[in-house]
Each structure stands twice: as C-alpha cells, then as structure tokens.
matplotlib code that plots the C-alpha trace (Angstrom):
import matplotlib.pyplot as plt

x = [206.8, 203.4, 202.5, 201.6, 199.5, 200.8, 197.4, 196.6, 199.6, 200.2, 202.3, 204.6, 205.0, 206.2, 208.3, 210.1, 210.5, 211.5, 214.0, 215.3, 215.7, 217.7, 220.1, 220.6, 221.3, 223.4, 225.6, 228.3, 231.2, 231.4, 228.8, 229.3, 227.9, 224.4, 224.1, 224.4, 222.1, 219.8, 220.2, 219.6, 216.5, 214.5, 213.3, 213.8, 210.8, 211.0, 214.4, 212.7, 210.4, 213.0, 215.1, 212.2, 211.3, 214.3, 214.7, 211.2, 212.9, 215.5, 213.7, 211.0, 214.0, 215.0, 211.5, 210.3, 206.6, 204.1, 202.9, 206.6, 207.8, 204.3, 204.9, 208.9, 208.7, 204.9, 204.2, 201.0, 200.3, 199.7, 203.2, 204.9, 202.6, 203.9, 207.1, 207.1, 205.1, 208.0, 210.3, 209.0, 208.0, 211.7, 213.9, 215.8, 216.9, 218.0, 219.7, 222.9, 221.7, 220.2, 222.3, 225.0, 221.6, 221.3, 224.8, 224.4, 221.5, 223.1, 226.3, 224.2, 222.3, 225.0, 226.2, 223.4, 223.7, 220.7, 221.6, 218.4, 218.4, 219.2, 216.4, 217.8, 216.4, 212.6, 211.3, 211.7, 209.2, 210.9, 211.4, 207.8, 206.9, 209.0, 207.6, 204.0, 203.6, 200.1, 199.0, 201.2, 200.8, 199.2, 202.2, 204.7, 202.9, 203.2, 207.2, 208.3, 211.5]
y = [56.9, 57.9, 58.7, 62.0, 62.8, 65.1, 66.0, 67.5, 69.6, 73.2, 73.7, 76.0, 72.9, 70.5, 73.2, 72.9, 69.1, 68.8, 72.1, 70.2, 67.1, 68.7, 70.1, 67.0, 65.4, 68.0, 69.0, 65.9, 66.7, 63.1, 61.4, 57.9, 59.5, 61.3, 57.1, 56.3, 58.5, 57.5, 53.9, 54.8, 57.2, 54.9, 51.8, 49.1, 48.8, 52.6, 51.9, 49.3, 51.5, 53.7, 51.8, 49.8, 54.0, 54.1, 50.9, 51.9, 55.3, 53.8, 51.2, 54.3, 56.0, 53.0, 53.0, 49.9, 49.6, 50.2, 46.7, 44.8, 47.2, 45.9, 42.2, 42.5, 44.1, 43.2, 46.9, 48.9, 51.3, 54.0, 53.5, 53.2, 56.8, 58.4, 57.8, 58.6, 62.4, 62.5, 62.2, 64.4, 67.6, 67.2, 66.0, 68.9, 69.1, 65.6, 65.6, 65.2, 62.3, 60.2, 59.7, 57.5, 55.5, 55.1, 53.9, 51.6, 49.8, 50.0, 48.1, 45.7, 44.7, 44.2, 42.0, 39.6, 39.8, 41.6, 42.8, 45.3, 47.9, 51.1, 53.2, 57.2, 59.4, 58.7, 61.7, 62.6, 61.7, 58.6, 57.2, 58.2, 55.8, 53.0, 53.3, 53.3, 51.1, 51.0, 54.4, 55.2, 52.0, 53.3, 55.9, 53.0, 51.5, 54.3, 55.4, 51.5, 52.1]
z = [115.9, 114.8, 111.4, 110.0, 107.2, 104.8, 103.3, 107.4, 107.7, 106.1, 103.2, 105.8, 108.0, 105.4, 104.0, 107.4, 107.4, 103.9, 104.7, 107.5, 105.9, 103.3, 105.7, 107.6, 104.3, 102.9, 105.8, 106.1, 104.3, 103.2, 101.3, 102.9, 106.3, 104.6, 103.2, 106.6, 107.8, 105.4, 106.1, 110.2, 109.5, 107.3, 108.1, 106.2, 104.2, 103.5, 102.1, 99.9, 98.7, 97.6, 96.0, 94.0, 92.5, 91.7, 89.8, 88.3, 87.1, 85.4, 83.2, 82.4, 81.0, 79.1, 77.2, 79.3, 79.1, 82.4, 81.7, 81.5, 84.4, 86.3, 85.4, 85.7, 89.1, 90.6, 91.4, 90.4, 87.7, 89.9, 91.2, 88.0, 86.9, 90.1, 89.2, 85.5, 86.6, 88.9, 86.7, 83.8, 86.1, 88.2, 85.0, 85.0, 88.8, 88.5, 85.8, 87.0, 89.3, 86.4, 84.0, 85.9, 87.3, 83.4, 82.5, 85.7, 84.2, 80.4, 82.3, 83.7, 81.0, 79.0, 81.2, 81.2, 77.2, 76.6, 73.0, 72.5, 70.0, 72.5, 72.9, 73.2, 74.9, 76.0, 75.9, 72.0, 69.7, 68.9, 72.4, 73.3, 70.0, 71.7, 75.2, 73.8, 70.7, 71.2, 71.2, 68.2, 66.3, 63.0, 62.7, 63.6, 60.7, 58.5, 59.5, 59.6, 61.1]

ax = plt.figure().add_subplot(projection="3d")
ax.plot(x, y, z, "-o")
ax.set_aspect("equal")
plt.show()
C-alpha cells in the first residue's frame, strides 16, 4: 500500500478516513473483534508504535520525567512532547480510557516492589513540581515538602 501524506490531503478528506475508521472500529458489538481488527489493519511495527505511546502516556501520568522516559524506553523527546500535548489537549475525551491504563501500571509496579511515594494527579500544581524538579527547583526549595 502506498503512503499518504496527511499534510497533502484536505481537512474534508481526512475527516472521511478518520470518520470511517471510527465506524469500522465502533461497529462490532464485541470488543474482542474491533482488537482484531486492529491487530489485522496495522502492521506490526505500527502496532509497536502504538503500544510504545501508550506506555509513554502512562509514565507521563505518573510524573516520570522526559529524560527517565527517554533513557527508560530509548525514544525521542519530540515523541515523548507529542504524547504529553496529546494528552493535555484530549484529557478529557479519554478519560474514561486512562485511568484503568493507570491502575494497570500502579499494579505492576507494585509488583516489582517499587515502593515510590505516589505522585496524584500530574496535572496540579504539585504533580507538575514532581515531573519538573528543575524548572521549579527554587520553590521546591522554599516549600520543602
């Protein structure tokens, strides 16, 4: 199959993929057969690709770092800022969707015994303090918490 670029095609015509998409997605009754149709319509680096944003979504929401995420994982900022601006502009359409990825990665991790101090949620002041200690490290200094 050839490869189209998004940037060439009108924002009508992309409205009609992603529409169609949706519907193909949406229209089993069960949700084992829109997985398998996922698994059939991607290939399998594309289902990679996924699955590593998604993995990159859920330690953003745990407060990890852009440089542990990039050292951890081996992916590049601009893939980690991607995800984070996806995340921030579409929070609240997937909220539903996120929350069990979170408890997911809170199960695992307590599984391996990592005993961390639990971050909350990243987005208040406090869990944007966590995530960037060194933009807010003379106010970490002052608070001392």
């Amino acid at each position: 199959m050839s490869k189209i670029e998004p940037r060439k095609l009108s924002k009508q015509k992309i409205f009609q993929f992603e529409k169609e998409l949706r519907g193909a997605l949406l229209h089993p009754k069960k949700k084992e057969d829109s997985v398998s149709l996922i698994m059939e319509v991607l290939t399998p680096s594309e289902r990679i690709m996924a699955a590593r944003r998604i993995q990159v979504a859920k330690r953003l929401l745990n407060g990890e770092s852009y440089i542990s995420i990039k050292r951890k994982m081996k992916v590049g900022f601009p893939m980690i800022h991607n995800v984070d601006t996806w995340l921030e502009s579409n929070f609240d359409e997937y909220k539903n969707i996120i929350p069990p990825l979170l408890e997911e990665a809170k199960e695992k991790s307590s599984v391996k015994g990592n005993r961390k101090k639990p971050l909350g949620d990243p987005y208040t002041f406090t869990g944007l303090r966590r995530r960037y200690p060194d933009k807010f490290a003379l106010i970490n200094m002052l608070l001392d918490d």
